[in-house]
Each structure stands twice: as C-alpha cells, then as structure tokens.
N, C-alpha and C positions, 0 to 999 in steps of 0.2 A: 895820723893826727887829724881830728874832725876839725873842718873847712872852719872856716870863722863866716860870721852872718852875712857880709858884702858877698863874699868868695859863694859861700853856698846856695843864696838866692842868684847869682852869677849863672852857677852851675847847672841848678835847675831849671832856669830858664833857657839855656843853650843846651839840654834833651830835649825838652819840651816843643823846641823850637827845631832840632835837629828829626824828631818826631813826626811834626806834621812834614817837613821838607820827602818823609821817607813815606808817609801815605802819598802825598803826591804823585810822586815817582811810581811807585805803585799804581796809580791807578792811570798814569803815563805811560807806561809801558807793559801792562798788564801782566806783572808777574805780582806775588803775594806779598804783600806789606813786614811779612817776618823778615825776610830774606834782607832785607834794608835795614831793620831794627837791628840783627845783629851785627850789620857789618858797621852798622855805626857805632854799638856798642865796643866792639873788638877795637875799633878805630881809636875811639875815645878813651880806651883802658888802659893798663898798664903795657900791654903788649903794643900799644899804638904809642898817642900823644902823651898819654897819664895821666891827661888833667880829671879821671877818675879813680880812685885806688878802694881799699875797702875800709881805710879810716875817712872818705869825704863824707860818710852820713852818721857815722858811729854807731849809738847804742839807736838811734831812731830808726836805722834801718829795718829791723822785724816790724817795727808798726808801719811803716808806710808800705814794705809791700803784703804785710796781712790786710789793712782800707782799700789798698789798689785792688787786689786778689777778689776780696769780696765786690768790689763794684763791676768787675770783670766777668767774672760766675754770675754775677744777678743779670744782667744784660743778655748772656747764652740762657740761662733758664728763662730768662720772659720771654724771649721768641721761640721755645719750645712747646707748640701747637699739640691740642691734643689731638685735633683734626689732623694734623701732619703724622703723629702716630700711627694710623687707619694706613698707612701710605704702603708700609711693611712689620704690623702687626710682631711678627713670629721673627722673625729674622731680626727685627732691633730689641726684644724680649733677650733670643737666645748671646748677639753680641754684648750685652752687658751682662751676661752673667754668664756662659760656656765660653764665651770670645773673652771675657775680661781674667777668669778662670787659667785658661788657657797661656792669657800673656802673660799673667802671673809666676804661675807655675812654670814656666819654659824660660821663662827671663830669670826667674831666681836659678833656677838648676843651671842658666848657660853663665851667669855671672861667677858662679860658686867655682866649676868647675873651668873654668876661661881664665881667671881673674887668680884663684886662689884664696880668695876672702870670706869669712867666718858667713854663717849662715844668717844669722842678723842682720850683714850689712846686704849682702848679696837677696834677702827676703825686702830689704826699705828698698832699695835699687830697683826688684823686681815691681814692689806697687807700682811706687810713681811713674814707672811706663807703660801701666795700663794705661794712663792717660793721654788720650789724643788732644783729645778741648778744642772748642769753640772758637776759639781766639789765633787758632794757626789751620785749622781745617776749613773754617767760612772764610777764609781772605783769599784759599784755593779754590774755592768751588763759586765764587763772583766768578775768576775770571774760566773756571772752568761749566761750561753751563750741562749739568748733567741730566737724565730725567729724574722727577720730584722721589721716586721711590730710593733710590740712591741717595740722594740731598738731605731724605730724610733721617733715613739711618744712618749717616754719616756724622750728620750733625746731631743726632741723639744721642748717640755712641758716643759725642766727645762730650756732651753737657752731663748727661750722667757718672761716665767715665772719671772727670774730672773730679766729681765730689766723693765717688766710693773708692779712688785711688790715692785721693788727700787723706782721707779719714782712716785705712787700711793704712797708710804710710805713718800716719802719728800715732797709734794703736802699735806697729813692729819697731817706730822710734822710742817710743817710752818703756818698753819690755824691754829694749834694749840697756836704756839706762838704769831700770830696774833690775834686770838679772831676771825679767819674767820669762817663761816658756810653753809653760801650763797652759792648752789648747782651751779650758774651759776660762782662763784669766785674760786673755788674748779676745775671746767672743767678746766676752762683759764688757773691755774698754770700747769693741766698737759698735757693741747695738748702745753703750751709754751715751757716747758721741751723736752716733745716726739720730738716736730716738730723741736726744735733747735737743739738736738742730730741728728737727722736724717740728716740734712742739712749737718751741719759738716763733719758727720760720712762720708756722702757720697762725698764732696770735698778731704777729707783727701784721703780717699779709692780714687778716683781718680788721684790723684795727683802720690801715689804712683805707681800704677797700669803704670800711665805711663812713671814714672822712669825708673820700672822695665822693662819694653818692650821698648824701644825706647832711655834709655840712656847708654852712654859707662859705665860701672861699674867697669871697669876694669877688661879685662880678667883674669889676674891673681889671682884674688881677690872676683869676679864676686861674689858665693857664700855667702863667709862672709858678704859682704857690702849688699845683698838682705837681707840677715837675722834681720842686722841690722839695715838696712830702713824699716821693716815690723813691728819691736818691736819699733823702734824711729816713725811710722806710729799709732801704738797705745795709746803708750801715750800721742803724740799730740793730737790726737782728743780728749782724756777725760779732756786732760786739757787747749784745747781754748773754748769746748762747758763748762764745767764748770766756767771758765772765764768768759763768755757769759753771761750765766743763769744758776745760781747756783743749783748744781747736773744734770746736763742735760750730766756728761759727759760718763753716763751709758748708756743714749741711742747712742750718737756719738758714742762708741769704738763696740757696737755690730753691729751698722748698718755700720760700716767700715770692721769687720771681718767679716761679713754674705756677704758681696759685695765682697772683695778679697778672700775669700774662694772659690763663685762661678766661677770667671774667672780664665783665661787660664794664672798664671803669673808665670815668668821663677823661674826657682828652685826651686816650689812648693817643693819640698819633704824636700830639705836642710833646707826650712823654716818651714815646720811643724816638723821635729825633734829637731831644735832649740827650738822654742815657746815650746816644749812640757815638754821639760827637766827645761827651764825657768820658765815654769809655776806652776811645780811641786816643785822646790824650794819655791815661791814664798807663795802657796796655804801651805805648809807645816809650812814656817811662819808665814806668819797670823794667821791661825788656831789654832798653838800650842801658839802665842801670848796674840788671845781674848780668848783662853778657859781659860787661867792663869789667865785670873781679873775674874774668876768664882767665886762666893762667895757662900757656900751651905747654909746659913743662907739667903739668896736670894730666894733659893728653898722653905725652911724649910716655911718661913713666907706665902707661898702661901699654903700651906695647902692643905686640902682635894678638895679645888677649882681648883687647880692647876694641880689635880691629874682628876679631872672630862675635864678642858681644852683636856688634853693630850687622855684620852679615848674616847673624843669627835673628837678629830682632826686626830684619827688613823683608829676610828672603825664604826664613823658615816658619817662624813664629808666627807673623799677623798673615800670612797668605794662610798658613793653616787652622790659624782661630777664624778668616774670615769664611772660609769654603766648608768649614763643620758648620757655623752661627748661619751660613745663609741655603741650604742643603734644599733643592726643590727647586720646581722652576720660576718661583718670582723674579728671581736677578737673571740674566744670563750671564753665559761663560763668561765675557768679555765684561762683563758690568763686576764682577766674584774679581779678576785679575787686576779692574783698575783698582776697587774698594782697598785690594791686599796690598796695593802700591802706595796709596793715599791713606799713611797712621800717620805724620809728622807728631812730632812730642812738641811740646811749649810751654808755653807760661809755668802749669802750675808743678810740671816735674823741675823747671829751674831754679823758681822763686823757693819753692816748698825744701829741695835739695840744699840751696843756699843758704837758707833759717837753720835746718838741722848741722851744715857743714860748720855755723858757727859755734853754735853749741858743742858740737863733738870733738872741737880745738879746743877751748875754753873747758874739755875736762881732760885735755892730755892725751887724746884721742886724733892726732892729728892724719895718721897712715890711711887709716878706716875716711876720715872727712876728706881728704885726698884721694879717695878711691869713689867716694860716692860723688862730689865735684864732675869729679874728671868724666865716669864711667855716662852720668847723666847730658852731661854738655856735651859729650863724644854723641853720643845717640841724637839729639837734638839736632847738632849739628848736622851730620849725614841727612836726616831725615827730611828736613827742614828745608837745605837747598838742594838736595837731591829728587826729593818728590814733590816740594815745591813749587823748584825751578822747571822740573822736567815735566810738570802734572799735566799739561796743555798738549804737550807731544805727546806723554803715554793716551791720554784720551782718545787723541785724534789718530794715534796706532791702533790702538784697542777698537774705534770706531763705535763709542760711546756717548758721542755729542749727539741730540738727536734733534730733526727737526719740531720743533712746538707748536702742536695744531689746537687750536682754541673750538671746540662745538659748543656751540649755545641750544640748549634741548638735549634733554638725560631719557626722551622717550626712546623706541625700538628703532629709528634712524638714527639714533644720534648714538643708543651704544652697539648700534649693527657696525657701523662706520666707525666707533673707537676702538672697537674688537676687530676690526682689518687693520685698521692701522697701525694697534699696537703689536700685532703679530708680525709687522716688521719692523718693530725695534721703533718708533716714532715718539714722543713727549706727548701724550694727546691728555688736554686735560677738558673737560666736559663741566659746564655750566647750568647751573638750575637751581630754581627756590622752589621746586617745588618737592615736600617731602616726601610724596612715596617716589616719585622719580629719582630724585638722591639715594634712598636707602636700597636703591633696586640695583644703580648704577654703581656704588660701592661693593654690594653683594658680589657682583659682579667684578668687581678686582678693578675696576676702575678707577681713577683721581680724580672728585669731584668738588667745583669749587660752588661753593652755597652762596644765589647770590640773583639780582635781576640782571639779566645781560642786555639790557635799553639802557645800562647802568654804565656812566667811564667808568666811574671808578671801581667797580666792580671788576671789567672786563682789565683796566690795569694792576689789580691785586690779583688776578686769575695768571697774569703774565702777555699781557699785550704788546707790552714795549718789544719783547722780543719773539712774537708770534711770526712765524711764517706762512701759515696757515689759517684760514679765521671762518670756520663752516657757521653759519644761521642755519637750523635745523629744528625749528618747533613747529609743532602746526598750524599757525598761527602768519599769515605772511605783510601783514603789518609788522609784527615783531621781527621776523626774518628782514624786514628794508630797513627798520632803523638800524640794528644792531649790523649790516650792511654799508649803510651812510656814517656811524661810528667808527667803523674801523675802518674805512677808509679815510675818515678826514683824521681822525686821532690817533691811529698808530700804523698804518702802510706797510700792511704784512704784502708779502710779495703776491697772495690769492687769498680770494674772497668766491665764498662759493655760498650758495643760495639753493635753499629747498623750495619750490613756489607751487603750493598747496590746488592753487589754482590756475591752471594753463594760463588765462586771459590774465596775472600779472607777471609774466613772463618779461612782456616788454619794459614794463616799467624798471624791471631788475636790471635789463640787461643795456637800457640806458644812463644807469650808473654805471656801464662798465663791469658789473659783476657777472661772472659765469654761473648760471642760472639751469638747475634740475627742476623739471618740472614733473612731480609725481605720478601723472597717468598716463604722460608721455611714455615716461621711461619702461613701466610698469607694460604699456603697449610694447613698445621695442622688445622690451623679454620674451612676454608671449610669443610675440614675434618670431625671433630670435629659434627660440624653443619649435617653431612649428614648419621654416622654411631653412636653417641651420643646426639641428639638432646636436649632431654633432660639437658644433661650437660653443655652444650653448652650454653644452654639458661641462667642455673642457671650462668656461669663463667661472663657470659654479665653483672651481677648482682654486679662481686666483684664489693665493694667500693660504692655503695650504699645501698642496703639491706642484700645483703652475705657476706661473708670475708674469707678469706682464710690468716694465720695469723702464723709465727714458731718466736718461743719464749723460750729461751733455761728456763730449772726447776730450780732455786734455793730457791725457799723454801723446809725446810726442813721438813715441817709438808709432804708433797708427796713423801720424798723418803722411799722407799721400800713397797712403797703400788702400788698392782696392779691396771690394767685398771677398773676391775669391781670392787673392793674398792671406786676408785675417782670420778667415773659416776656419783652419786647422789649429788658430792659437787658440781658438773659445772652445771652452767646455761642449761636450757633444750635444749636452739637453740644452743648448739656447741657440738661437738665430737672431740675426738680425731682418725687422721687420719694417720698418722706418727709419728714414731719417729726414730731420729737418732743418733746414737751411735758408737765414736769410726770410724765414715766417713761412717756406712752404718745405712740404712735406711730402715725401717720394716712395716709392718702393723700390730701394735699388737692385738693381741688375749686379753679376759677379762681378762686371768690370767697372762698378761705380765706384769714385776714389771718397775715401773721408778725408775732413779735415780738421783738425783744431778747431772745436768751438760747437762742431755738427753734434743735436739734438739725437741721441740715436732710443729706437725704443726695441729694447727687446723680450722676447718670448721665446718662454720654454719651461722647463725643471727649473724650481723654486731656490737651489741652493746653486747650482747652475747659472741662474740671472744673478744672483747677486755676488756670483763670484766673477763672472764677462763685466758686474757694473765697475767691479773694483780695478780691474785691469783697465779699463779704458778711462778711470777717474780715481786714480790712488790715494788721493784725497777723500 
C-alpha cells in the first residue's frame, strides 16, 4: 500500500537523514560510504524494521530512481578529465571494451550454466555487471590513495562502464519482452539508444555551455543560477533523450557531463561543490531505498549456484578481464592484483535490475525477476563489503599505496628524478606550464599537472595536501624558494628538497630549513667520484636499475635486540647493511652492533634484494 503524504514525506526524510549519518561514518572511520548505505538499507526494509516495503513509493518509484540515476552519472562523467585519460591511454581503451567484453561474456555463460536460467535472463544479468560506477569505486579509492594511473582507469572503467552496461541491459531487456534475438535487431536498439543519447547529450551540454559564457546571469546571483543551470542541464537531457527513445537518457546525461566537465565554464568550482553535495544526498537515497526491497529469501533460493556466480565474478572473471585489458608494463604486478580485487557493483546494476524486476512481475514473470533480483544483490553484496571493506588491507598487502612526490620543473632534472622514482613504484606527479616541457614529460610516460607552481592552488590541485615529498626543480632559483616557502607554510610534506642553480644561494635555502642540491656542486662530487672512486661510481650509476641503495626505518620486532652478525643470514645474500641511524647520528655498525625498534637502517646491494631486506624489517 503506497505511504500516504504525512507518512511518505516522514519517510523520505529519515533516508535522507539516515544518509548523511552513513557518509559521516564514512569519512569517520574510513571505510566506503556503500557499505553503510546498505546496511541501513537492509536495516530499514522488510528484512529489518519494515518501515520500507516496495508499496511505500508505488508507481513513483521508476521516476525517482531514473532523476536520482541520471544526476548520479552526470556527476562521474564531469570529473572524468581528458587529461586524466593520457594517465593509461591503452589499458583504459582496452577495459571498456575487451575488459567489458570479457565480463560480459563470462558472467552470462557462468549465470546460464550456475543458475539454470534462459539465456535472456542470464545475457540482462550478465550486462548489468559489467558495471563497476563511479559512485561505489570513488568512495574506495578516497580512502584508498592509489597512484593517479590506477585512479584513473579505475574511475574510467566505472563512468563509462556504467552507461554501455545500462544501455546493453535495456537493449537484452526489451528483446526479451519482444521475443527479439536477431543479432542484427539487438545492434539497431543499441546504437539507437547510444546515438540518441549522444546527440541530446551534446545539444544540451551545448546550449548550457553557452549560457554560462555569454549570458548575463546576474552578477549578483551569477554563482547560484550557474549551479542551477548545470543540475536543471542534466536532467533535461535524461529526460528529452528518454522521451525520445526510451532509456537513452543514460547516455544523453553522461555525454553532456563528460562535454561540460571538459570545458572552460564559469564557476566550475561553485558547480562541482553543488553537484557533489547533491549527489551524495541523492546516491544515499536510492541506495538505502533499493537495498530495503532486499529480500534474503531471494538470496537463500539461488543456493550454491548463486554462490559459485559470485566466486566466478570476483576471482575468475574481472582478474582475468583485468590482466588481458592492462598486458605491458604500465601497471605492475601488484597494481593488475589490486585493480582485479577492486570491481564492486552498485547503483546502477541495482536500481536498473530493480525497474526491470518490476516490470517482469507485472507480466507474470515472476521466477526469471526473482533470479535477476537475487542474482544482482548477491553480487553487489559480496563485492561491495568484501572489496570495499578489505580495499585498504588488500592495498597495503599488495604494497600499492605509494608515496606522492610533487617536482615543480618538467625540464631534464625534473624528469631524470621522476624516471628514478617512478622505477620504484613512487606517485611522482611533475608540475609545469610550460608546453614543450609538458608534452616531452607526458611523451615520456609521466603524469603531468599543467599549471604555475608559485601557484596554491595549483600545487593543491596537483595534490599537495597529501605530498610527502615536494622537489623545486626548475632553473630558476627564485622560483625554486618560493615554491619552497609554499610548501612549507601551506602543506608540510615531510621533505622539501631544492635544486639551487647557483651555489651562493645555497644558504638562503638552507635557512628555511630546506635540503638544498646545489648543481655544480654536485655535478663536482661526480667527477669526482668518477676520478678517485671509480669503482663506486660506476656501481652508483647503477642505483634503480640493478643496485639500490634503500633506509627504511625497523619496526618489526622479531629484529630488536639482535645484532648485525645475528640478522646477516636472514637478509637476502645481495644486500647489507650499511648504516644505521639513531637518535640523528649515524654509524657504521660493527657485527656485534644491536638494532633496535625505531633505528634508520640504510641498505645496499641487488635491487630486488633491498627491497625485499626493506619488507622484512618494515612489513608495513
């Protein structure tokens, strides 16, 4: 029975309000904002208190969560950068379409044959979890901070994923109710969708685009009324291209937010804190809405098949569409294991499953909407608090958190030193406006942010807040002290390292406190080096490809109080220990020197060697 008006505005407002309690928490204890939405959904539903069932919205419920859906996808598509693209070109190419391909194909053939169910249902089952989305993958990777090539294909994979999984799913829903099967009948519904969405999308995205640039807004007001042209811009597009050609309005609202995210339009920022906060209401509703018509007697009847789907779709399926889509060395191993761990499903294989499940009751169809329910929320579930909950641990097993070194200067210091760093695994993202230096340092496989680095707010869109590393590196040693005197009053990375072009300002760096290279110093010391240590020299050439030179403070406790000739025989044969420091000095110990919790040790040797001695003495 649908709620009556007191009762339903009641209702509404106690998700909404149960909602933000669950981002909270979230960002209180840094686990992923789903993992709360569902349980309050489950909480709130029939299986909990009840005070949600699937007569409290009635016939309204397909429109509000089709308005929710589309302000949800527009929000993932406007933060999808094409500059963030360049990040992993070919590997986020090949996951949306051999990776999506793949889940496709493997999740219908595992449901068909797991499950027992008609090839229609088992083929809608199999789209909708292509889709990862935006809206359960970005709430994991806030608190999981990954490097930007990773963040990017991840988050690409679910914004696109999203729209060619909704649209493939209403394409094998409608064939279904038609009795279609005809390969050539099947394409037509979904390049008519795709191509009708797109069209829209991009008049809409037009229209507004130049409102916002070319019409009076009202200075007074300017802000507000752009916010609200941007969200009143998104819903139009899902619902003239829906009007149009029914469900086409998925692809219109992302290919309007993928088009206004790229350009240049006034009050970008006031409109992405709007959208953001909007959307987050929105996603909170829905969520804790569909997980209430959850029914575990839905679970329960899919049985051990149900259970083989979900083992199938975690631990066969996306590790093996991710390790084909990303084939080369851009990711490494450990980066390929987390991606395959981190597919959670969400919003839109729930909501979208939810719309069809009622329609395929309402023709008599109820076993098939009970298998698709079930099969969908089964998956979700698992995935959801499983990779969700655990994403932080698998990371930090995997050893995929990287530290974020910030250089300012895209010249031959600046990506000599991000081509060291990144060859061991570091987040080095490199700063510069200037464009052959950018287009050299990209060339070059690097992540470049376009931009002044004398600049906050630059250096805070580049990622400052969370830098641990902050290099000044242009020729320029002006520039190198401001951007020095920035990051240390504005964001307190733990080192601040300085190029100083000119010996004689050496000191002035090194009276802020910063540790300070001075070019013909150094460039002396090599020669140097090279002329009365040959030898040495030669091996130093070596760090970061076959040697390493590596300090890594002890905290395991199986090594305190054991001396240097104790621990010898546990370390790999290619490393030694060369230092250790203690207390701010620094020693060469002898065999019977004892370590302890806490002691700075540096060591040298074979490059896979060091960094297998760092992991033993710092498992973390």
């Amino acid at each position: 029975m649908v709620a009556g008006d007191g009762t339903l505005i009641a209702l509404v407002a106690a998700i909404i309000g149960v909602g933000v309690i669950a981002q909270i928490l979230s960002d209180r204890f840094q686990v992923p904002s789903i993992i709360f939405l569902l349980g309050a959904g489950i909480a709130l539903g029939p299986e909990g208190l009840g005070a949600i069932t699937s007569e409290s919205f009635g016939d309204a419920l397909p429109a509000i969560v089709g308005l929710s859906v589309a302000v949800i996808v527009f929000e993932g598509a406007f933060h999808l950068r094409v500059e963030k693209l360049r990040e992993a070109p070919r590997e986020t190419l090949r996951l949306v379409t051999l990776g999506a391909a793949i889940a496709f194909v493997g999740t219908t053939l595992t449901v068909r044959y797991a499950l027992g169910t008609s090839w229609g249902i088992a083929g809608l089952i199999g789209a909708l979890l292509v889709a990862t989305g935006p809206t359960v993958v970005t709430p994991i990777l806030e608190v999981v901070p990954v490097r930007d090539r990773v963040e990017a294909a991840l988050e690409t994979e679910g914004i696109v994923n999203d729209v060619t999984a909704a649209i493939l799913a209403v394409v094998i829903f409608e064939a279904i109710l038609a009795g279609t099967t005809a390969p050539g009948a099947l394409l037509t519904l979904f390049v008519e969708r795709l191509g009708t969405g797109v069209v829209i999308g991009g008049l809409v995205a037009a229209v507004v685009f130049y409102v916002l640039r070319y019409v009076d807004l009202s200075p007074g007001n300017a802000p507000r009324n752009a916010r609200l042209l941007v969200l009143a811009g998104a819903l139009v597009s899902y619902g003239a291209a829906d009007f149009i050609v029914r469900e086409a309005g998925i692809a219109a609202v992302a290919t309007a937010g993928i088009l206004l995210g790229n350009m240049d339009i006034p009050y970008e920022e006031d409109v992405t804190d709007f959208k953001g906060d909007v959307t987050l209401l929105v996603l909170s509703f829905v969520f804790i809405a569909l997980a209430a018509l959850l029914r575990f007697e839905d679970l329960v009847l899919l049985g051990w098949g149900g259970v083989a789907v979900v083992l199938a779709v975690v631990f066969l399926i996306r590790p093996a569409l991710v390790f084909l889509s990303s084939v080369g060395d851009r990711f490494s191993r450990q980066e390929k294991l987390f991606m395959s761990f981190v597919g959670p499903r969400g919003i839109i294989p729930a909501s979208v499953s939810t719309l069809f499940a009622v329609e395929l009751t309402a023709r008599g169809m109820t076993e098939a909407a009970n298998v698709l329910v079930g099969t969908v929320f089964l998956v979700i579930l698992a995935t959801v608090v499983l990779e969700g909950g655990f994403a932080r641990r698998i990371a930090e097993t995997l050893d995929v958190i990287p530290m974020r070194v910030l250089i300012i200067g895209g010249g031959t210091v600046g990506r000599t030193l991000a081509t060291r760093l990144e060859d061991r695994g570091e987040n080095v993202v490199i700063i510069d406006n200037d464009e052959t230096q950018v287009q050299t340092a990209r060339n070059e496989g690097h992540t470049v942010h376009v931009g002044d680095g004398t600049d906050t707010g630059v250096l805070q869109s580049a990622g400052g807040d969370n830098a641990k590393v902050v290099v000044a590196a242009t020729g320029d040693d002006d520039v190198n002290l401001l951007v020095s005197q920035l990051a240390a009053s504005k964001f307190e990375p733990e080192t601040i390292l300085a190029r100083a072009n000119n010996p004689e300002n050496v000191e002035a760096f090194e009276e802020l406190g910063v540790r300070t290279v001075a070019s013909t110093i150094a460039t002396a010391q090599a020669m140097d080096n090279y002329i009365e240590r040959p030898a040495l020299a030669n091996w130093m050439g070596e760090i970061g490809r076959s040697g390493d030179v590596q300090e890594i403070e002890v905290t395991a406790e199986e090594y305190a109080g054991r001396t240097i000739r104790d621990i010898g025989p546990d370390l790999p044969g290619g490393s030694i220990i060369a230092l250790v420091a203690r207390d701010g000095e620094a020693v060469v110990p002898s065999a019977d020197f004892t370590i302890q919790t806490g002691d700075r040790v540096t060591l040298i040797g074979n490059r896979e060697d060091v960094r297998d001695t760092m992991r033993q003495f710092d498992p973390n």
